[in-house]
TIRO-2110 file (N, C-alpha, C; in Angstrom, 1 decimal):
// TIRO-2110
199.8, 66.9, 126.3, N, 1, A
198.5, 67.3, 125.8, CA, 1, A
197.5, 66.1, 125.9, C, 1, A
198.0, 64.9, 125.7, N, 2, A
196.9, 64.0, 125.8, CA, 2, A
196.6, 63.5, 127.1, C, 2, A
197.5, 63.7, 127.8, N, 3, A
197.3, 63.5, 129.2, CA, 3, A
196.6, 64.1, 130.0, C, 3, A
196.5, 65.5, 129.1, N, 4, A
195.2, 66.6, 129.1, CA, 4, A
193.9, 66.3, 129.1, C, 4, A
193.4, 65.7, 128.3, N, 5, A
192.9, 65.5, 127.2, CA, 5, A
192.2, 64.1, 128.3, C, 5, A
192.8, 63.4, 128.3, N, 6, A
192.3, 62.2, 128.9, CA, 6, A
192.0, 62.1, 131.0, C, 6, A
192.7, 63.5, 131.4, N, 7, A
191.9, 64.0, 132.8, CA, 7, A
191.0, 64.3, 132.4, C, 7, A
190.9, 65.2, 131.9, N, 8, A
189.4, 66.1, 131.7, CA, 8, A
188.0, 64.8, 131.1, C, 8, A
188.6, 63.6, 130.1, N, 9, A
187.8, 63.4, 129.9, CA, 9, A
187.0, 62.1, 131.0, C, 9, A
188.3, 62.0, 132.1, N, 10, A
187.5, 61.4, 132.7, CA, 10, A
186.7, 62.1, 134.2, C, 10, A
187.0, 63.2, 133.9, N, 11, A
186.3, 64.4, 134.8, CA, 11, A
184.5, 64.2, 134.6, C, 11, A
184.5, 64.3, 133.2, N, 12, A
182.9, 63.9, 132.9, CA, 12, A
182.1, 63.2, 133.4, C, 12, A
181.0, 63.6, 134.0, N, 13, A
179.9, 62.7, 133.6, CA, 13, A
180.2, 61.4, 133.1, C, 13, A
179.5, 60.6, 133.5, N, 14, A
179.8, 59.0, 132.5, CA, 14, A
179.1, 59.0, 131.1, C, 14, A
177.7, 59.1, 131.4, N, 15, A
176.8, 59.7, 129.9, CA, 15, A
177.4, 60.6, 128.7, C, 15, A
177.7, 61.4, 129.4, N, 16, A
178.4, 62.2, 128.5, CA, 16, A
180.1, 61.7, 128.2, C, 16, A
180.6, 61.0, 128.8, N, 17, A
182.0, 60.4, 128.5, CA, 17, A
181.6, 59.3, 127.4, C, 17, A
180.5, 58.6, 127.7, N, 18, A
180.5, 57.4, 126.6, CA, 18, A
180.0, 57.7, 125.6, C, 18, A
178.4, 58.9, 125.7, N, 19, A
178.5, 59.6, 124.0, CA, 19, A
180.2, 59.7, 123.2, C, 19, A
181.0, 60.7, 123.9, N, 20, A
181.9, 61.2, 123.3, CA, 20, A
182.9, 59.8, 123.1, C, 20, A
183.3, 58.9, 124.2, N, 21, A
183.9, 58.1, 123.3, CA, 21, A
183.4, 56.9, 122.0, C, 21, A
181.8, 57.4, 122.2, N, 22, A
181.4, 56.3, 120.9, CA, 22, A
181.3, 57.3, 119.6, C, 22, A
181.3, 58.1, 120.3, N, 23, A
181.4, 59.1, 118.2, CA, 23, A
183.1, 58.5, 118.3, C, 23, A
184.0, 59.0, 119.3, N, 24, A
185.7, 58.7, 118.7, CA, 24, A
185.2, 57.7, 117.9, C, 24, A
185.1, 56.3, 118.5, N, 25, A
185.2, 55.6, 118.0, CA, 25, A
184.4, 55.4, 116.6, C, 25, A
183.0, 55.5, 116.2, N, 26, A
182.7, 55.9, 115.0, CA, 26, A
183.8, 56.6, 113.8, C, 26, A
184.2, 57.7, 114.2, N, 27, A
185.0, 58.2, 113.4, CA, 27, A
186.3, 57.6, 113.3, C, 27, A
186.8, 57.1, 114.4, N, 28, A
187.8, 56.4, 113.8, CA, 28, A
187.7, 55.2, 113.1, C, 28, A
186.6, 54.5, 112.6, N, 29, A
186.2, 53.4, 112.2, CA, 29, A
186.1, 54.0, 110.5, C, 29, A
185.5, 54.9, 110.6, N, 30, A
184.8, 55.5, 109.1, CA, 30, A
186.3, 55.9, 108.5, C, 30, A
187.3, 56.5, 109.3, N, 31, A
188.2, 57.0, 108.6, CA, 31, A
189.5, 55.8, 108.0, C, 31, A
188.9, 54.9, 108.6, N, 32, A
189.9, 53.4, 108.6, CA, 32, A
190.3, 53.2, 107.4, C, 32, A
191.5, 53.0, 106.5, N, 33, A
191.2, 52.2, 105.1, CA, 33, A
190.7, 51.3, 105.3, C, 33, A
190.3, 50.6, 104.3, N, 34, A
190.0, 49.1, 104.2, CA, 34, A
190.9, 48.3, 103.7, C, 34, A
190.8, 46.9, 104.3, N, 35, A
191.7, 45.8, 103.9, CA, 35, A
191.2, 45.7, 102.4, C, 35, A
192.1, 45.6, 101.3, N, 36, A
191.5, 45.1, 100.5, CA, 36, A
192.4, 43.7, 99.6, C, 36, A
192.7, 43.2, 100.5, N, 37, A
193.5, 41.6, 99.6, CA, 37, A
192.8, 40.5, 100.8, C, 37, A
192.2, 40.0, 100.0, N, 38, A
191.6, 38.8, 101.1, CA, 38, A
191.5, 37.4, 100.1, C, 38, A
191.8, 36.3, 101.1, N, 39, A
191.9, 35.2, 100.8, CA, 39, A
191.1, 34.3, 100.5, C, 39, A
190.4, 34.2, 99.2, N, 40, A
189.5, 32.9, 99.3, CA, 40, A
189.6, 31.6, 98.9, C, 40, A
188.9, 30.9, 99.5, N, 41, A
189.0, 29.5, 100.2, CA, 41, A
187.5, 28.9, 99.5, C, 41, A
187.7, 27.9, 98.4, N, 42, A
186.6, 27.4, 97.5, CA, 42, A
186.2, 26.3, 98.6, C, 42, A
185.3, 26.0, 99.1, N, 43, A
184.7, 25.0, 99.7, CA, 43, A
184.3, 23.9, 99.2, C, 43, A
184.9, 23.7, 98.2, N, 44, A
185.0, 22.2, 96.6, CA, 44, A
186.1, 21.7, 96.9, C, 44, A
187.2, 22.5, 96.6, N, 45, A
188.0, 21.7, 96.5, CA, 45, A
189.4, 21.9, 97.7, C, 45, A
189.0, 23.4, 98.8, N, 46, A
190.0, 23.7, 99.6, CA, 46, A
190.9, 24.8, 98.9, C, 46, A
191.3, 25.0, 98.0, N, 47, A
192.0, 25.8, 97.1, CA, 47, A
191.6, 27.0, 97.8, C, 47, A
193.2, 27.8, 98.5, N, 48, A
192.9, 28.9, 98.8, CA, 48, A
193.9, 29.7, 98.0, C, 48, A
193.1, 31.3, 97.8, N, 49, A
194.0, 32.0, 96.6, CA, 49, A
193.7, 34.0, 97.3, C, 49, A
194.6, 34.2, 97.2, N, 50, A
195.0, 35.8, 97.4, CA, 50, A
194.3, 36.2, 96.9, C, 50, A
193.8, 37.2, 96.9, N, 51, A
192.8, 38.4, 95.9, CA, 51, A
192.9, 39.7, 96.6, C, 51, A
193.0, 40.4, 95.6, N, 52, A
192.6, 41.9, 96.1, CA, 52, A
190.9, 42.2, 95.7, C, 52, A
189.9, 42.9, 96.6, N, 53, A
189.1, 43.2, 96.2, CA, 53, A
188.8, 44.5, 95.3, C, 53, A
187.8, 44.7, 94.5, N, 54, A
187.6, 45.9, 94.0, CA, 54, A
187.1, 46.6, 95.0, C, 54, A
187.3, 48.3, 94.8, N, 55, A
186.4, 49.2, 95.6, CA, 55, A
185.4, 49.7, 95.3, C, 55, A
185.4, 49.7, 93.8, N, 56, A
184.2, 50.4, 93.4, CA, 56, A
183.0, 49.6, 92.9, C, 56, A
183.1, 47.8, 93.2, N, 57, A
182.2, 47.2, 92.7, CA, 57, A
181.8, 45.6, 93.6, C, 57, A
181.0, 44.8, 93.8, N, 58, A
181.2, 44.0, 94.3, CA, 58, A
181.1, 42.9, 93.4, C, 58, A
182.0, 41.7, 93.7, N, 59, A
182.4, 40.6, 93.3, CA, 59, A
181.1, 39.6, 93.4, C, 59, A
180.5, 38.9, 92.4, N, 60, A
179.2, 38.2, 92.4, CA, 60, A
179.8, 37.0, 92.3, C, 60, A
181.0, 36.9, 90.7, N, 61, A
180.8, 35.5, 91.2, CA, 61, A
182.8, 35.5, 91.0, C, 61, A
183.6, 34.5, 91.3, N, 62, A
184.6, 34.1, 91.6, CA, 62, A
184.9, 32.5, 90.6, C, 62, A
185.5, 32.3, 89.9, N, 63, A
186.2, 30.7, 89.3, CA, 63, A
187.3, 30.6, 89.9, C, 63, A
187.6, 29.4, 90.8, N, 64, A
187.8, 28.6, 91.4, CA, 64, A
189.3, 28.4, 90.5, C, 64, A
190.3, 28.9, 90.8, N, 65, A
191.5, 28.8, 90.3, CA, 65, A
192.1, 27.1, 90.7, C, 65, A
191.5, 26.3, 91.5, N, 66, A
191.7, 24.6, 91.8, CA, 66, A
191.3, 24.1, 91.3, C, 66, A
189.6, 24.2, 90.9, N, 67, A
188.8, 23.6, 90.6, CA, 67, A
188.0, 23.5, 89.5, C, 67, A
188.0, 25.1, 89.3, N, 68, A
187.1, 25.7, 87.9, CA, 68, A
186.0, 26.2, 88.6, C, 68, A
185.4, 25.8, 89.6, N, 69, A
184.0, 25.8, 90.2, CA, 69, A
183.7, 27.3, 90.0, C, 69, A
182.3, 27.8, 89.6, N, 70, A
182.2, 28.9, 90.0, CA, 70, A
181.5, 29.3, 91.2, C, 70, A
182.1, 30.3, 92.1, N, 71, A
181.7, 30.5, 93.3, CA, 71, A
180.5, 31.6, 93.5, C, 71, A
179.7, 31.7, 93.8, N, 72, A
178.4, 33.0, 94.3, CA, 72, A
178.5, 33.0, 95.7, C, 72, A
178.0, 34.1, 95.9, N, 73, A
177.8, 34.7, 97.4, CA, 73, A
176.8, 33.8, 98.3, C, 73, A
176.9, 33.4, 99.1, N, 74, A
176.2, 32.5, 100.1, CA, 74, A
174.7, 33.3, 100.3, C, 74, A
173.4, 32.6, 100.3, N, 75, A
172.6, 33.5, 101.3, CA, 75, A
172.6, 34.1, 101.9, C, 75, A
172.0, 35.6, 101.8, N, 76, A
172.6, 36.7, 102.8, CA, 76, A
173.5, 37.5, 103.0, C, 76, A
174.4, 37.2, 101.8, N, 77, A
176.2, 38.0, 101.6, CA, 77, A
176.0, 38.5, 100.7, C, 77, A
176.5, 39.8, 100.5, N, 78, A
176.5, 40.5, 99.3, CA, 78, A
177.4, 40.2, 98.0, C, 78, A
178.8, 39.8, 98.3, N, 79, A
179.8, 39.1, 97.9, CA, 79, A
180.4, 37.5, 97.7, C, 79, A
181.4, 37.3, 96.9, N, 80, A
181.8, 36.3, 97.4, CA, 80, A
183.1, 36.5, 98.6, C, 80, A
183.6, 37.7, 98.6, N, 81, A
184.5, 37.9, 99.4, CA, 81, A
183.7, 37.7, 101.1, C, 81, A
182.4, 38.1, 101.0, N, 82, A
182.3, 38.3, 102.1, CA, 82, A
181.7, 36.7, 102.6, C, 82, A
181.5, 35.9, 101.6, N, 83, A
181.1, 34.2, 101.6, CA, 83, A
182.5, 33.4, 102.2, C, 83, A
183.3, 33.7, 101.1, N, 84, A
184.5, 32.5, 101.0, CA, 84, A
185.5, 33.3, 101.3, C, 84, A
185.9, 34.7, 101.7, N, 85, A
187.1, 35.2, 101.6, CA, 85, A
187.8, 35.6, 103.3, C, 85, A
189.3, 35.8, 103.7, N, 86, A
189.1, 35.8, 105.2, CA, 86, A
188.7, 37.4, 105.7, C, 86, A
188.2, 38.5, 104.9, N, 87, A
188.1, 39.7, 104.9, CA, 87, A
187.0, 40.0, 104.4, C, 87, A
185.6, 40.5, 104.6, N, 88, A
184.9, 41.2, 104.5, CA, 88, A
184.9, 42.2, 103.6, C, 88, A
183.9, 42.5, 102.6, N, 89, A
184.0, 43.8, 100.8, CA, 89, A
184.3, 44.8, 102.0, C, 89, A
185.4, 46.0, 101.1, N, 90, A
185.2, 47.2, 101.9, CA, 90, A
184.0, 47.8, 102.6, C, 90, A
182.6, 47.8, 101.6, N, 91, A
181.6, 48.4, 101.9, CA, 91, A
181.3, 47.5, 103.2, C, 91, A
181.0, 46.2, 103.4, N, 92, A
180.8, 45.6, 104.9, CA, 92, A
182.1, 46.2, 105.8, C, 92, A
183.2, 46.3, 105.9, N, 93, A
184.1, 46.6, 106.6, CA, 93, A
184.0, 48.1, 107.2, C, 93, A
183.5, 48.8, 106.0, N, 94, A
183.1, 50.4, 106.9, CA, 94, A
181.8, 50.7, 107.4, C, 94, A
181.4, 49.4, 107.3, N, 95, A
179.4, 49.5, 108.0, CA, 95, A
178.5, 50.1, 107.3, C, 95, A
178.7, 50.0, 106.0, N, 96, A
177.9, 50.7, 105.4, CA, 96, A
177.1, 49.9, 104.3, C, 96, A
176.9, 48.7, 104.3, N, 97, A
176.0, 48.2, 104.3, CA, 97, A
176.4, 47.2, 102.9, C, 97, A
175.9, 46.1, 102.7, N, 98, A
176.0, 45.4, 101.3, CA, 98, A
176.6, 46.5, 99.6, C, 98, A
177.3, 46.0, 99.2, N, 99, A
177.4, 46.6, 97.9, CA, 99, A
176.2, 46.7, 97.6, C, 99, A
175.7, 47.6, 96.5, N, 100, A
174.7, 47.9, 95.8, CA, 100, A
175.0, 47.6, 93.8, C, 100, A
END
């Protein structure tokens, strides 16, 4: 079946092959879980620490489990996850824009 599936779709038109493979890919993006344990890394003192993020809220500010420091979101980040952490907030991860 997908061998099906994948003649026909290269039977297409190209315009019409790359609409349809950029919706796949949208929808397979939107349907994605999100990572949600990401690692941040205080830029004081180096101290890096596991975290899970929340889903329903974003993280403003972060204490420095090395250092005490407290951490805020960089210019332009919605988060600190998305500042200091190696993963991106869910809401950046599904393209939908800064927490609110």
């Amino acid at each position: 079946m997908v061998r099906s599936l994948q003649d026909k779709l290269a039977r297409l038109d190209p315009a019409r092959r790359a609409r349809i493979e950029a919706e796949a890919n949208r929808l397979h993006t939107e349907c994605r879980a999100p990572i949600l344990d990401s690692t941040i890394t205080c830029p004081h003192c180096g101290h890096s620490q596991n975290e899970t993020m929340p889903t329903d809220a974003c993280q403003w500010f972060y204490e420095c489990k090395g250092c005490g420091t407290l951490l805020k979101p960089k210019p332009g980040d919605c988060c600190v996850f998305c500042s200091y952490g190696t993963v991106p907030c869910p809401p950046i991860q599904a393209h939908k824009g800064c927490c609110s």
